[in-house]
C-alpha positions in Angstrom: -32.2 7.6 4.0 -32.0 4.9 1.5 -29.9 3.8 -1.2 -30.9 5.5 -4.5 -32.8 3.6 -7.1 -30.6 3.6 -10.2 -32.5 5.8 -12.7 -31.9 8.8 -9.8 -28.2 7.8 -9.9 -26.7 10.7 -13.0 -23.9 8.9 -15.5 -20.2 10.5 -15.9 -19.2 11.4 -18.7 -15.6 10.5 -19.9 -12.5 11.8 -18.8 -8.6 10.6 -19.7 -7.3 8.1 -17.7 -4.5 9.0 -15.5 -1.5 6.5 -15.2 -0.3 4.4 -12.0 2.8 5.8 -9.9 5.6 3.6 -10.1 5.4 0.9 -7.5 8.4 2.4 -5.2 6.9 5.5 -5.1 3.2 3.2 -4.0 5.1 1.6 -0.9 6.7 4.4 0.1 3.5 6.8 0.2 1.6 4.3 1.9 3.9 4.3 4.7 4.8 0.5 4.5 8.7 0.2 3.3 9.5 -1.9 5.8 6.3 -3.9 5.7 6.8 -5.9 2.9 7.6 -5.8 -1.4 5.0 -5.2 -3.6 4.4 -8.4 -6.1 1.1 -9.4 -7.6 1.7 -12.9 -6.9 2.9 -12.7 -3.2 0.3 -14.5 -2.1 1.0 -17.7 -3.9 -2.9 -17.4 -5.2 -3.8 -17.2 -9.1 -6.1 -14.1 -9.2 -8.3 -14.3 -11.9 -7.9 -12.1 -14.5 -10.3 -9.3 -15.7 -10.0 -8.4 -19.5 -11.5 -5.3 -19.4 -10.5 -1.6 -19.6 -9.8 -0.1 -15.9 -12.1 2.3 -15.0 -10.5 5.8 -14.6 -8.6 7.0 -12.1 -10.9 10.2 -11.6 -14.5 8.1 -11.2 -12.8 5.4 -9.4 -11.7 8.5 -6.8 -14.4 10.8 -7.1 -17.5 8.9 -7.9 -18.6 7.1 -4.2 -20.9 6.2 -1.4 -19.4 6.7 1.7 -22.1 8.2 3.9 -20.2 9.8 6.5 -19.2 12.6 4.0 -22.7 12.9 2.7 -25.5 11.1 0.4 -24.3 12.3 -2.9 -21.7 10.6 -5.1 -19.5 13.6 -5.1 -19.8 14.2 -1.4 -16.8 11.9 0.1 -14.4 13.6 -2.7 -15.6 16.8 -2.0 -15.5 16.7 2.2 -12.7 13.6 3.0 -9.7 15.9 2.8 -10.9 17.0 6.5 -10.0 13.4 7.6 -7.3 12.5 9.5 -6.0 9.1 8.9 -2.5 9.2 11.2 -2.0 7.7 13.7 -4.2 5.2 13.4 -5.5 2.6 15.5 -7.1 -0.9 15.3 -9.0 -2.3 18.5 -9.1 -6.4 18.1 -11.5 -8.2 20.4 -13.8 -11.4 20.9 -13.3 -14.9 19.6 -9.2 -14.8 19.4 -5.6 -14.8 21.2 -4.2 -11.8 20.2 -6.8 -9.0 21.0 -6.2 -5.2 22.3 -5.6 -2.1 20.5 -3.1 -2.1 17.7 -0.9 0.5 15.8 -2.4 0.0 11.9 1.2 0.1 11.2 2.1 -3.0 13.8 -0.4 -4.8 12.4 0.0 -4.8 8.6 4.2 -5.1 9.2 5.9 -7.5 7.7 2.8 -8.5 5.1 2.7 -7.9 0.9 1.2 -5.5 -0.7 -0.3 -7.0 -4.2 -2.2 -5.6 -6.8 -5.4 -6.9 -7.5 -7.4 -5.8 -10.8 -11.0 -6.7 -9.9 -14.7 -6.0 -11.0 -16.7 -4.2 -8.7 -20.3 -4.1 -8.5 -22.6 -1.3 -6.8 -26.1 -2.6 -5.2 -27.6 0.2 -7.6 -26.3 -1.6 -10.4 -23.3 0.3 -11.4 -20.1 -0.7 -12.0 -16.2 -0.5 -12.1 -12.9 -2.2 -13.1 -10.5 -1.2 -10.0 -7.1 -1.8 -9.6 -6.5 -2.2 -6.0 -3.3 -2.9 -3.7 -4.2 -4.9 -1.1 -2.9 -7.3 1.8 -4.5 -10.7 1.9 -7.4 -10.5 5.0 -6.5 -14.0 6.0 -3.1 -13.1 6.2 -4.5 -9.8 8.6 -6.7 -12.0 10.4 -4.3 -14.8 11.0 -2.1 -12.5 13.2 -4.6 -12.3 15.6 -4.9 -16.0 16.0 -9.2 -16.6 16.0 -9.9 -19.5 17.7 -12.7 -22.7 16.8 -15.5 -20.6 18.4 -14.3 -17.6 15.5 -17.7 -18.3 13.0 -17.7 -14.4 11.5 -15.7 -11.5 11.5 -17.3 -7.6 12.1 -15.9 -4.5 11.0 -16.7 -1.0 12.2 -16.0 1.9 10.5 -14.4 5.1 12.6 -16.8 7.2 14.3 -15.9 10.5 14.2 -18.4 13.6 13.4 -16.2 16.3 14.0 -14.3 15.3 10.6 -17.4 13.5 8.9 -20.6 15.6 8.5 -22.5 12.7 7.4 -22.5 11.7 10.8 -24.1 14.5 12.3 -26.5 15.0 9.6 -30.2 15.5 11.4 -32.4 12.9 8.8 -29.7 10.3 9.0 -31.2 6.6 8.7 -27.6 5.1 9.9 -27.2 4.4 13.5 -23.7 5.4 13.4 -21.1 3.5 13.6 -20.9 1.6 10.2 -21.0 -2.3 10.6 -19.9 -4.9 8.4 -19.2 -8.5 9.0 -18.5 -11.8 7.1 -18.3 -15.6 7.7 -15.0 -16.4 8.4 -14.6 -18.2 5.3 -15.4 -15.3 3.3 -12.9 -12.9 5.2 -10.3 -15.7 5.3 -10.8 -16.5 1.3 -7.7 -16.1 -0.8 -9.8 -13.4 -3.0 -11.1 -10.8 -0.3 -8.7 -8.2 0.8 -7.9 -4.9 2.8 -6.9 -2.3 0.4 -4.3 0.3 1.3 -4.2 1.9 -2.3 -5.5 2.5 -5.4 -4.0 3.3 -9.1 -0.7 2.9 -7.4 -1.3 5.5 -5.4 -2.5 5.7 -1.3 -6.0 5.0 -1.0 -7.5 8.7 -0.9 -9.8 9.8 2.2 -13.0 9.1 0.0 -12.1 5.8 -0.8 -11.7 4.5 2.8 -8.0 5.7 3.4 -6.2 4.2 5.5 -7.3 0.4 4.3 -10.9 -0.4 3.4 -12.7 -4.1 2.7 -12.7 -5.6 -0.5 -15.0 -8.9 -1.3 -15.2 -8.8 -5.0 -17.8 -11.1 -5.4 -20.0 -9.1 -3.1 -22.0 -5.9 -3.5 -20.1 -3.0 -2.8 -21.6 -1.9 0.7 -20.3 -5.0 2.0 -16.4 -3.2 1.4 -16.6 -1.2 4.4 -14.0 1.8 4.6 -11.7 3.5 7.6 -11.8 0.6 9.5 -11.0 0.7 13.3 -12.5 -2.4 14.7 -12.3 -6.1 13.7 -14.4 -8.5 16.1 -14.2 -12.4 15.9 -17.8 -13.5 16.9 -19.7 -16.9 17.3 -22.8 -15.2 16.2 -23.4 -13.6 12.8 -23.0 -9.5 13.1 -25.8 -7.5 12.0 -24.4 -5.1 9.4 -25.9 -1.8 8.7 -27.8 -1.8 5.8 -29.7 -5.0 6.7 -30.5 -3.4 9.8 -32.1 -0.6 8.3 -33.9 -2.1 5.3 -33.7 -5.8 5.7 -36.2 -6.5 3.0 -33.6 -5.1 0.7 -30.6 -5.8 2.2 -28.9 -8.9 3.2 -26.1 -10.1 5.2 -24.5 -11.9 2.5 -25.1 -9.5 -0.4 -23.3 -12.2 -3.1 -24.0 -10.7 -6.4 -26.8 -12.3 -8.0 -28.6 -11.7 -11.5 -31.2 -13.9 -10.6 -32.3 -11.9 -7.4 -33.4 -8.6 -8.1 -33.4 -6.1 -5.5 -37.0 -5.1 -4.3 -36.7 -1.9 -6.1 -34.7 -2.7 -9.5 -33.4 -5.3 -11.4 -30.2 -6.9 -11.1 -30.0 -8.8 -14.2 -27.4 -6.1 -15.8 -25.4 -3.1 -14.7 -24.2 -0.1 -16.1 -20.4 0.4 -16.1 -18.7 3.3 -15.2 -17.7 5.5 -17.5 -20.9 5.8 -19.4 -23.3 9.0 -20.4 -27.1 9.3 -21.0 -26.6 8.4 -25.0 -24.3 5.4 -24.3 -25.3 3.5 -21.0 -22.4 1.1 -21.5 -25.0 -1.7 -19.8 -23.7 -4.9 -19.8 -25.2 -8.9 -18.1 -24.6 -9.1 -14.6 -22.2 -12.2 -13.8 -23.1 -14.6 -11.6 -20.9 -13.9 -8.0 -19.5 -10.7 -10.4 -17.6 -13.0 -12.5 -15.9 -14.7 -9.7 -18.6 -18.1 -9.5 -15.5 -20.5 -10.4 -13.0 -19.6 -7.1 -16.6 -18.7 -4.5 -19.9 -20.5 -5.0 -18.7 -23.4 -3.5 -19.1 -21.3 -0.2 -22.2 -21.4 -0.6 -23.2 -25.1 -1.4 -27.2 -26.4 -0.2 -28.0 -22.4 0.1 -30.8 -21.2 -0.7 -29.4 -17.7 -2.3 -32.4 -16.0 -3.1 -34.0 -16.3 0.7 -30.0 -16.1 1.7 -29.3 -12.9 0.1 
């Protein structure tokens, strides 16, 4: 099972936007009143600003890959309400102080909730506006004290067939559990963060519920949802997708026009909403847009053998 070339992938048509729950009623659904206020600028970081129109709320929510509920976009709406997201546990381990197995609720205490408003950029070449709230991952991260040896962080994503009958499907390609991992400049960047909602509401089941990864400069598989393990590690993790195709995909996975994937071009992207009579397609940006605050990162790489 592989990734679907974009021409199989159908467009969605147009439907209102819904409007974002007032921020008390955000905190308090999330289960995180005492864990911190909500303010966009908490994090004493200048986000960049995207002026253009939010996707709506009901492709943002309903239009996914998350394999473990199946391989078709509307599989993870249709399946995740069988998920159960409390209690829930984080196990920390390798290359840090504070390791163990953590309360999600211990570990995010204390920490900001902000809204973040970014692009966000499929492998298959579609594309949203998304306004997440999120918690800073260096702020995460830095709880748990990594040490000098600390080079990359992995993620796992719960394993858990019994609830999610992607896993137990019988022509699976995915050696479950889900893997994801970045350098630990990427995960301790001021612009990647764990999102814990999503149009000011909880972050629904399909969307990763209870917090998920977001790198916006990345492709979108490298936002890895449900997460129950964070690893610090000297060596670089090998995440799932490049295990199973790794002609077409990389560790890295930094959006890039330039680099087309082995099976389509990557030179532009079709935003969500659009239909079959208007595309909306539109230039891929460099990094999605976000080249100024991230491709320093990646100075004296060679980014189309590093991809």
């Amino acid at each position: 099972m592989l990734i679907k070339k974009p021409e199989d992938i159908p467009s969605y048509e147009i439907t209102p936007e819904s409007q974002f729950i007032n921020r008390r009623q955000f905190v308090k659904s999330v289960g995180i009143v005492s864990a911190g206020m909500f303010s966009p600028l908490a994090s004493g970081y200048t986000v960049p600003e995207v002026n253009e129109p939010l996707t709506p709320e009901n492709i943002v929510t309903g239009y996914n890959n998350f394999y473990e509920f199946g391989t078709e976009k509307m599989d993870p709406s249709e399946h995740a309400h069988r998920l159960t997201t409390a209690p829930w546990q984080v196990k920390v381990s390798g290359e840090a102080e504070m390791t163990g197995e953590f309360d999600l609720e211990d570990v995010i205490k204390g920490l900001t909730v902000e809204e973040r408003i970014y692009r966000f950029r499929c492998v298959e070449a579609w594309s949203m506006v998304v306004p997440w709230m999120g918690i800073p991952l260096k702020d995460i991260l830095a709880r748990f004290k990594p040490n000098s040896n600390a080079r990359y962080v992995e993620f796992t994503t719960l394993y858990r067939p019994s609830e999610m009958p992607g896993q137990k499907a019988l022509f699976s390609s995915i050696d479950w559990p889900y893997v994801e991992g970045l350098r630990i400049d990427e995960a301790m960047h001021p612009l990647t963060i764990i999102a814990v909602g999503v149009y000011g509401r909880k972050l629904p089941n399909q969307n990763g519920s209870p917090w998920r990864l977001i790198v916006p400069w990345k492709y979108g598989f490298k936002g890895i949802k449900s997460i129950v393990s964070i690893r610090f590690t000297r060596r670089q993790p090998v995440n799932t997708w490049k295990l199973i195709a790794p002609s077409e995909y990389g560790f890295y996975a930094n959006v890039n026009p330039a680099v087309d994937h082995p099976r389509w071009s990557q030179a532009s992207e079709r935003r969500l909403p659009s239909t079959l009579f208007s595309p909306n397609r539109r230039p891929t940006l460099p990094f999605n847009g976000y080249a100024e605050q991230v491709a320093s990162l990646y100075d004296g790489m060679d980014l189309a053998r590093q991809y």
